[in-house]
C-alpha positions in Angstrom: 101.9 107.6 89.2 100.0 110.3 91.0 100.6 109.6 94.3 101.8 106.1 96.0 100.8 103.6 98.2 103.1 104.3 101.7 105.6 101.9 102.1 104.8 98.8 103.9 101.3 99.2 103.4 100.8 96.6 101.2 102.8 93.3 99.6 102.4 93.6 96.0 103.9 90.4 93.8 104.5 91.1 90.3 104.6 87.8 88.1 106.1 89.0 85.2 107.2 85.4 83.2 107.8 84.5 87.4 108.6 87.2 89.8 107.6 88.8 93.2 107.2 92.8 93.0 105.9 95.0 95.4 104.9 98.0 93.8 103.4 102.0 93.5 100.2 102.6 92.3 98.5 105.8 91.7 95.0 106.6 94.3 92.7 107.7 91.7 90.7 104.9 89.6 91.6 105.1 85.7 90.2 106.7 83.0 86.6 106.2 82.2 86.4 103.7 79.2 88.8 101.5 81.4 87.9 99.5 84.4 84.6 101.5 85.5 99.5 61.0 88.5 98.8 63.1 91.5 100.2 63.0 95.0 97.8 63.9 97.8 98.7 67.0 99.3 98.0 65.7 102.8 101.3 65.4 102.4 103.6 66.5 105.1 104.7 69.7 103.9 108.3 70.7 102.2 111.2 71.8 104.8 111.0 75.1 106.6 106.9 75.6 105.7 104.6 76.3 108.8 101.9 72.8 109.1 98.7 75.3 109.9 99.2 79.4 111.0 100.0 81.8 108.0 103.2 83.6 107.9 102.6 86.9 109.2 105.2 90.0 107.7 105.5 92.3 110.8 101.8 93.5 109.9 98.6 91.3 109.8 98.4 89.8 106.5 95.5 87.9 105.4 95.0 87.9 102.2 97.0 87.8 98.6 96.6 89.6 94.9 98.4 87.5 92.1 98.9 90.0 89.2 100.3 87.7 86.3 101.1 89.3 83.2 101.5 87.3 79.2 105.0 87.5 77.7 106.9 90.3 80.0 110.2 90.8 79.6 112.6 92.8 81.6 112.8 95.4 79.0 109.4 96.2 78.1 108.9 96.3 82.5 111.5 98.7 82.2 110.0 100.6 79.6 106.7 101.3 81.4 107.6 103.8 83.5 105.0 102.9 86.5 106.3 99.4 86.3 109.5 100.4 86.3 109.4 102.4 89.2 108.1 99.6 91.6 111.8 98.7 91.8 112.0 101.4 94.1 109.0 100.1 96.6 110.2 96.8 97.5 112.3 94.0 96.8 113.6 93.4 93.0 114.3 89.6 92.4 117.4 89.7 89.6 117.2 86.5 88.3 114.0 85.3 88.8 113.6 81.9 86.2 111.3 80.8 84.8 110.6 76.7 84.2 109.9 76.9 80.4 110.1 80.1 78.4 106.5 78.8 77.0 102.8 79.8 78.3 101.0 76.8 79.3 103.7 74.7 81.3 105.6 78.2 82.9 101.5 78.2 84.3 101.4 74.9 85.5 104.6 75.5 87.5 103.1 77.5 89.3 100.5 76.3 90.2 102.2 73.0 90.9 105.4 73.2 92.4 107.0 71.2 90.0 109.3 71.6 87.4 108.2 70.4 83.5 109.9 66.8 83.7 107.8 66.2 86.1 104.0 68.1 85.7 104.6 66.7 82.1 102.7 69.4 80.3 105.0 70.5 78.0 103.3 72.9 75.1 100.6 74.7 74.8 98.0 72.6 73.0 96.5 68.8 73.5 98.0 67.7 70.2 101.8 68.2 71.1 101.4 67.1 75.0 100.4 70.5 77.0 97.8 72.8 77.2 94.9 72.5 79.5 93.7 69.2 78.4 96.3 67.1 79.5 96.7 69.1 82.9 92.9 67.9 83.6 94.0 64.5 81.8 96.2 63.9 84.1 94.7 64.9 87.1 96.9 67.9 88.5 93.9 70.5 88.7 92.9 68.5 91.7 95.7 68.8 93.3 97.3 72.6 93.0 97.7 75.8 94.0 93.8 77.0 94.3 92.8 73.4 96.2 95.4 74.1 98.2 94.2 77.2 99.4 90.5 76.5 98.9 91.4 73.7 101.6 92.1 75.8 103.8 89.5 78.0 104.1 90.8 80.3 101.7 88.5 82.5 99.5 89.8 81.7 95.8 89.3 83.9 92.2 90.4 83.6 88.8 89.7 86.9 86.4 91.8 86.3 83.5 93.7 83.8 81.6 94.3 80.3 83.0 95.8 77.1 80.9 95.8 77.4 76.9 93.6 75.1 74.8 90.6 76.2 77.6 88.3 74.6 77.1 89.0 72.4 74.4 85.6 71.6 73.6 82.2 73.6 73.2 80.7 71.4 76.0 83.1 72.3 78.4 82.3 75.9 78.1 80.9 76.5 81.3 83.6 74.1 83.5 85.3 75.8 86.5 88.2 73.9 87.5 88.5 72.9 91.3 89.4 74.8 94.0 88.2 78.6 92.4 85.1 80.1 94.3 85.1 82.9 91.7 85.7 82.6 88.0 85.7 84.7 84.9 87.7 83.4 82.1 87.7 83.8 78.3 86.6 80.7 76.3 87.0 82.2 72.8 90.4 81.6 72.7 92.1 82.8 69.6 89.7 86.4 70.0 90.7 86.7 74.0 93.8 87.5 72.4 92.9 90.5 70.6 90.8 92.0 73.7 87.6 92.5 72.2 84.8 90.4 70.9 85.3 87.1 73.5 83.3 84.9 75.5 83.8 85.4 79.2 82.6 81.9 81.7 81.6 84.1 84.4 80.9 81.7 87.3 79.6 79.4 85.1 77.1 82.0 82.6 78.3 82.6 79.4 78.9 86.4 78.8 79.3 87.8 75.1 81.2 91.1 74.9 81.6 92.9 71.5 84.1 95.7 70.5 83.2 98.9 72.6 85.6 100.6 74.5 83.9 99.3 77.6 84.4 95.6 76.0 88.3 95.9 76.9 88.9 92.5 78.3 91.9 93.7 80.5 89.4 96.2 82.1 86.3 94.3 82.4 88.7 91.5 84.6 90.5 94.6 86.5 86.9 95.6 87.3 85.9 91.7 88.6 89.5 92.0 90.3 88.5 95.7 92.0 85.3 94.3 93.2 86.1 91.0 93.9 88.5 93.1 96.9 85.5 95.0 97.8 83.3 92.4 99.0 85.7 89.2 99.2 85.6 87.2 102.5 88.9 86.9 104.2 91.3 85.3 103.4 91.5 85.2 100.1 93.9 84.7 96.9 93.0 86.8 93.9 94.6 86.3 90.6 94.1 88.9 87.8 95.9 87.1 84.9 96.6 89.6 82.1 96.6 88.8 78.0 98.8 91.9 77.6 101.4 92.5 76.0 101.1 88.7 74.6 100.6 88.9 70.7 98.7 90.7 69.2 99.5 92.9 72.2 95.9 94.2 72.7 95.8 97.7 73.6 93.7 100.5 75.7 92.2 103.1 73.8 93.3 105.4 76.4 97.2 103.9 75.7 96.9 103.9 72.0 99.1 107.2 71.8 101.8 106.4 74.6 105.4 105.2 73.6 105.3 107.0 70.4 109.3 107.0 69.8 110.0 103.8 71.3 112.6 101.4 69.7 113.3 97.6 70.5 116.2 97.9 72.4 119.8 98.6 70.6 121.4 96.5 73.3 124.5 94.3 71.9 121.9 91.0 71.0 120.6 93.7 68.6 120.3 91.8 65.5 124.0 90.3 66.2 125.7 87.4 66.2 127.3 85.6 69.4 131.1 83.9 69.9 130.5 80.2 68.5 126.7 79.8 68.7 125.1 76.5 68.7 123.7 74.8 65.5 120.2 76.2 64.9 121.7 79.8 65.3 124.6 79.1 62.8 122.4 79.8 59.6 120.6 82.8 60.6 121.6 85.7 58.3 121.2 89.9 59.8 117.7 90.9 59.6 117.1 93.6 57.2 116.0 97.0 57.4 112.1 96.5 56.6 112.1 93.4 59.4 113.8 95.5 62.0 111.3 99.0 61.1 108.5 95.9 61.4 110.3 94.8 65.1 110.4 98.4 66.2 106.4 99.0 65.4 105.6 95.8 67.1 107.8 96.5 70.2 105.7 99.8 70.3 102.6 97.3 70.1 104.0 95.7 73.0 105.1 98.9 75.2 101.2 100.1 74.7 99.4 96.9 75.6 102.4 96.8 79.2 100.5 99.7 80.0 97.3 98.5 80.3 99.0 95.8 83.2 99.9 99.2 85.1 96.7 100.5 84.7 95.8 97.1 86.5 98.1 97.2 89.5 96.8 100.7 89.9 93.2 99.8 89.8 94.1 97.2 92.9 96.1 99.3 94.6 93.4 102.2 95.0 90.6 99.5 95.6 92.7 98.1 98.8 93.2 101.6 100.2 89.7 102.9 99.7 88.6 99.1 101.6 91.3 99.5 104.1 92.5 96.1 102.7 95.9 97.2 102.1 97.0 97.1 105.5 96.4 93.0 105.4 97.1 92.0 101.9 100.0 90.7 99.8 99.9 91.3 96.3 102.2 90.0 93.7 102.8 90.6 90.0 104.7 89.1 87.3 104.7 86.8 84.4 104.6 83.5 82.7 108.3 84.2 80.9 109.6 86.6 78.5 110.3 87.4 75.3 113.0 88.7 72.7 112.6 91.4 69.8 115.3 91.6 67.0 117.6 90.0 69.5 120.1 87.2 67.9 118.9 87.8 64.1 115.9 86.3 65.3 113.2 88.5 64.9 110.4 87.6 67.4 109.9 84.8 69.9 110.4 83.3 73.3 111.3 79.9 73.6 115.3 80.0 74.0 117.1 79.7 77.3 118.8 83.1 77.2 117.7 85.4 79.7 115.8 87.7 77.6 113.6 85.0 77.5 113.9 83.2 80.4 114.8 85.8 83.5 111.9 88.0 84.2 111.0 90.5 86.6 110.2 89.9 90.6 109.6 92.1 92.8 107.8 92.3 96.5 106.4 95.0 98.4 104.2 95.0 101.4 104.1 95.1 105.1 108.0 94.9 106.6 109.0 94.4 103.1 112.2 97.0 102.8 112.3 99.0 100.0 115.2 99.3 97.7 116.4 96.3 97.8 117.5 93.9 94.9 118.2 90.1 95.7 120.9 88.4 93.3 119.8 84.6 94.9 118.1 82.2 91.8 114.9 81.8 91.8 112.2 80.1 90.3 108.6 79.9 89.1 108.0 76.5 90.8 108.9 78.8 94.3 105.3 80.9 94.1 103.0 77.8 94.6 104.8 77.0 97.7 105.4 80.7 99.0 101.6 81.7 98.4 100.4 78.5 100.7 102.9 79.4 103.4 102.1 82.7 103.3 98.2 81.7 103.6 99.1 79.2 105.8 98.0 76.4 103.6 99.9 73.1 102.9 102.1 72.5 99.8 102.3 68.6 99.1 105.8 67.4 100.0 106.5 66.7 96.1 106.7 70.4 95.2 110.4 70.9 93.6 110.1 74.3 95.1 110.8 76.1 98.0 109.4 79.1 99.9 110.4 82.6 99.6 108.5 84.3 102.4 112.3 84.7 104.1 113.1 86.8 101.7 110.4 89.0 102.2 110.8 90.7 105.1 114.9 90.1 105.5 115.4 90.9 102.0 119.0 88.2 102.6 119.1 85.3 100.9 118.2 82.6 103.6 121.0 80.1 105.0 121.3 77.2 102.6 119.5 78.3 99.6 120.4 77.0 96.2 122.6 77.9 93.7 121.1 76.9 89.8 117.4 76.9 88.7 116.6 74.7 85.7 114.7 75.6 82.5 113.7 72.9 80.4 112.4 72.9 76.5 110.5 69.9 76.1 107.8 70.7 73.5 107.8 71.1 69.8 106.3 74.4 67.8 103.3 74.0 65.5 100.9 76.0 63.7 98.1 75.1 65.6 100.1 76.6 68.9 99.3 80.6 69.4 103.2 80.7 70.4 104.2 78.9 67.4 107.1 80.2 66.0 109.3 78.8 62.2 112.8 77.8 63.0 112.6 77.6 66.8 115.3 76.4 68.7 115.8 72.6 69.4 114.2 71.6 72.7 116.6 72.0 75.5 118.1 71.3 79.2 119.7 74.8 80.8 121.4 75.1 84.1 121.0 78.8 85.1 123.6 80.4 88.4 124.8 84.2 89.1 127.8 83.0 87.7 126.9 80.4 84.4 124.3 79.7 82.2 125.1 75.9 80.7 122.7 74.7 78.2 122.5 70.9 76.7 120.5 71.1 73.1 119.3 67.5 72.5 120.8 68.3 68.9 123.9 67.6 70.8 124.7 71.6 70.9 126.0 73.2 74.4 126.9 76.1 75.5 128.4 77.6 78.5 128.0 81.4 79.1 130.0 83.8 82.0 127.1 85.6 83.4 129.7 88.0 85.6 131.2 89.1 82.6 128.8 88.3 79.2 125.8 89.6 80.9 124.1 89.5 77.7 125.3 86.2 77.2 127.1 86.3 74.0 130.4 84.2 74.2 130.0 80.8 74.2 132.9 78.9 76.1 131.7 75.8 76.1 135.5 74.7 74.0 137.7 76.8 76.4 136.1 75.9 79.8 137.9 73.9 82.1 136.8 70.6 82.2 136.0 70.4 85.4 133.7 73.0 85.6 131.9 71.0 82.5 131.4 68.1 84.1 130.4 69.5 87.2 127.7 71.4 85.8 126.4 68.9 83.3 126.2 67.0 86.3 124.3 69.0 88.2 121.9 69.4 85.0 121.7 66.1 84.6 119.9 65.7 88.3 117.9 68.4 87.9 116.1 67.0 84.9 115.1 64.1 86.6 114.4 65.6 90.1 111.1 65.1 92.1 110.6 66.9 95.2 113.4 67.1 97.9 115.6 65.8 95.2 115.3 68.8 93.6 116.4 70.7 96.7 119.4 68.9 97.1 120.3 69.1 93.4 119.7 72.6 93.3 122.8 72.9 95.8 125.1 71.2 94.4 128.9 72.9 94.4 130.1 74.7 91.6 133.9 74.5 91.1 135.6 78.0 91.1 137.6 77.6 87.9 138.8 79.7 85.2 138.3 79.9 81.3 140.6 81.0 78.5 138.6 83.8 76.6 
């Protein structure tokens, strides 16, 4: 980074699988081949939100850039070094959750609210009950995020990704979903994927692009995102929704020579084995040498194409100071959920509900937004939809599971009465036909996430209990020392979490944890 963006300048929330990031950028532009069953939500609003005036940080902020990245985990963030360095301008978000370790329903979280139990899109394609099909099926387009704001008098864009299986069928090619005034999505879905040769709905035209460097899909969309800031009416909500690092991790030409002795991390999951593992883990024998040389080319893959979603934040960033735009929006980056590489003897993958996977990067950074500051309190992907609409003073539908974050934002303390466990939920079943499909993947799942425990309920009958505090890397199952107590307790409070709806959830959330000790 050449020079940053002055502190408080700006809110910048990275969605990296689901976090809020306030981050650096660099003034000058990039290089030259880069970017040159519904409720109503007339609902009263969940606890604590404002009914019509917008949350204002200590500066005037009016509008809000949504920077969500494809399959970002804490490590590769870390290993970008302008990503990594946005810890330092803002507010890092430690255990930031996500609802599903999977594209398509971690996406409908937020734009819902809701947790998977109860959106009910639970994969990524029509055929195994997710995707974007059955989100239009079953009417929750008309009644999210983007409607929300677009009700409001908020100016809405989409440059980027949105819902796998879009569109499902040729006819639908040139749909725009409700609530977004400005559109420019891929409909060649498998080829998006690569970042050249795709079909872009822009506002309704189709657009063929080919394979020149100028053809770069995460450029052509930064470019849409950089203008889209230029001549936007206020307010407004921009998402750029990166396909990087996602498989086949598509990357920049400008890139193509960065991270040239990078490794998958050698952290202790590196092709180990954990303390009493559940069933499906039980069989899995060490990787050998020519699938762990194949992990470490791939994670370089991955490392390359995270670069292009700096190049992106960077883009932004200069575009709001050259408009003066900086001084009055909020931007936020950071990502569907994450991902794992030779972790586990399991060579690739998301999809399990150990943090690797499941606990991505937040962070915030903006006007009154100290820098610096890390915040330990759990969060969760079904918190943006609601924080976003407070923060444009828009109304969330009562039946959001979520709650707001904006008090974080400027306090950086975790506000009175906030929760203690998130839940992730694995509800879907791989396939071929599913571009996240993966052989031998975990039995679906119900996880209970605190600072102190992760408890997860397999429905093969499996469960584990994890010390957070003292297994960070969540390698020791105690699930047959653990007091019994503490079990019950937390299956418990897992057990009303995955069948929450709305300010159930928020009293479920909070239930108390009994201090209680293990024998290791």
């Amino acid at each position: 980074i050449n020079t940053l963006v002055a502190a408080g300048t700006a809110l910048i929330l990275l969605a990296v699988g689901t976090v809020f990031f306030i981050s650096s950028v660099r003034s000058t532009p990039i290089a030259a081949d880069s970017v040159s069953d519904s409720t109503s939500s007339s609902e009263p609003l969940i606890d604590g939100q404002a009914a019509s005036e917008p949350v204002r940080l200590l500066a005037e902020a009016k509008n809000l850039v949504f920077v969500l990245a494809d399959d970002l985990d804490w490590n590769l963030f870390n290993q970008v070094p302008r990503l990594a360095a946005l810890k330092e301008q803002g507010i890092t978000f430690t255990n930031h959750t996500v609802t599903d370790s999977l594209c398509c329903p971690s996406r409908v979280s937020i734009m819902r609210g809701q947790y998977i139990h109860n959106h009910k899109v639970i994969s990524n394609i029509e055929k195994t009950g997710g995707g974007w099909p059955t989100f239009r099926d079953r009417k929750e387009e008309n009644d999210c995020l983007p409607v929300w704001l677009n009700n409001a008098g908020v100016t809405t864009a989409l440059f980027g990704k949105y819902l796998n299986d879009f569109p499902s069928e040729p006819k639908e090619a040139k749909y725009i979903p409700p609530g977004w005034d400005q559109w420019a999505v891929p409909i060649s879905r498998g080829d998006s994927y690569t970042g050249y040769n795709y079909t872009l709905n822009d506002n309704g035209s189709l657009v063929r692009y080919g394979n020149k460097t100028s053809d770069f899909l995460n450029d052509v969309i930064t470019n849409k995102a950089t203008q889209f800031i230029q001549t936007a009416q206020q307010p407004f909500f921009l998402e750029l929704s990166t396909y990087s690092p996602h498989k086949p991790a598509p990357v920049a030409t400008r890139n193509a020579l960065k991270q040239g002795g990078t490794l998958a991390p050698r952290n202790p999951t590196y092709n180990s084995y954990g303390v009493d593992e559940p069933k499906w883990m039980k069989d899995r024998t060490p990787l050998n040498a020519t699938r762990l040389a194949k992990a470490d080319r791939q994670w370089r893959q991955r490392a390359r194409s995270a670069e292009s979603i700096a190049d992106s934040v960077d883009a932004i960033m200069a575009k709001l100071k050259e408009t003066g735009r900086d001084k009055d929006t909020l931007v936020v980056v950071t990502t569907d959920n994450g991902y794992h590489m030779a972790e586990r003897r399991m060579f690739k993958g998301k999809r399990t509900p150990y943090a690797s996977d499941t606990v991505v990067p937040m962070i915030v950074i903006g006007p009154g937004v100290p820098p610096g500051i890390t915040v330990d309190a759990m969060t969760s992907t079904i918190d943006l939809g609601p924080s976003f609409a407070q923060l444009l003073g828009a109304t969330a539908p009562s039946w959001v599971d979520g709650r707001s974050l904006v008090d974080f934002f400027s306090a950086g303390e975790t506000p009175e009465g906030w929760r203690n466990a998130v839940l992730s939920e694995s509800l879907g079943i791989s396939t071929p036909e599913d571009p996240d499909y993966q052989k031998n993947a975990p039995p679906q799942f119900f996880a209970l996430r605190s600072e102190k425990w992760l408890y997860v309920e397999y429905v093969d009958g499996s469960k584990t209990l994890y010390d957070r505090e003292n297994d960070p890397y969540e390698m020791v199952n105690l699930i047959r020392t653990a007091d019994p107590l503490l079990i019950a307790s937390l299956s418990g409070q897992l057990k009303a979490l995955s069948t929450c709806l709305g300010d159930d959830c928020r009293v479920a959330d909070s239930a108390a944890i009994p201090v209680v000790g293990v024998s290791q």
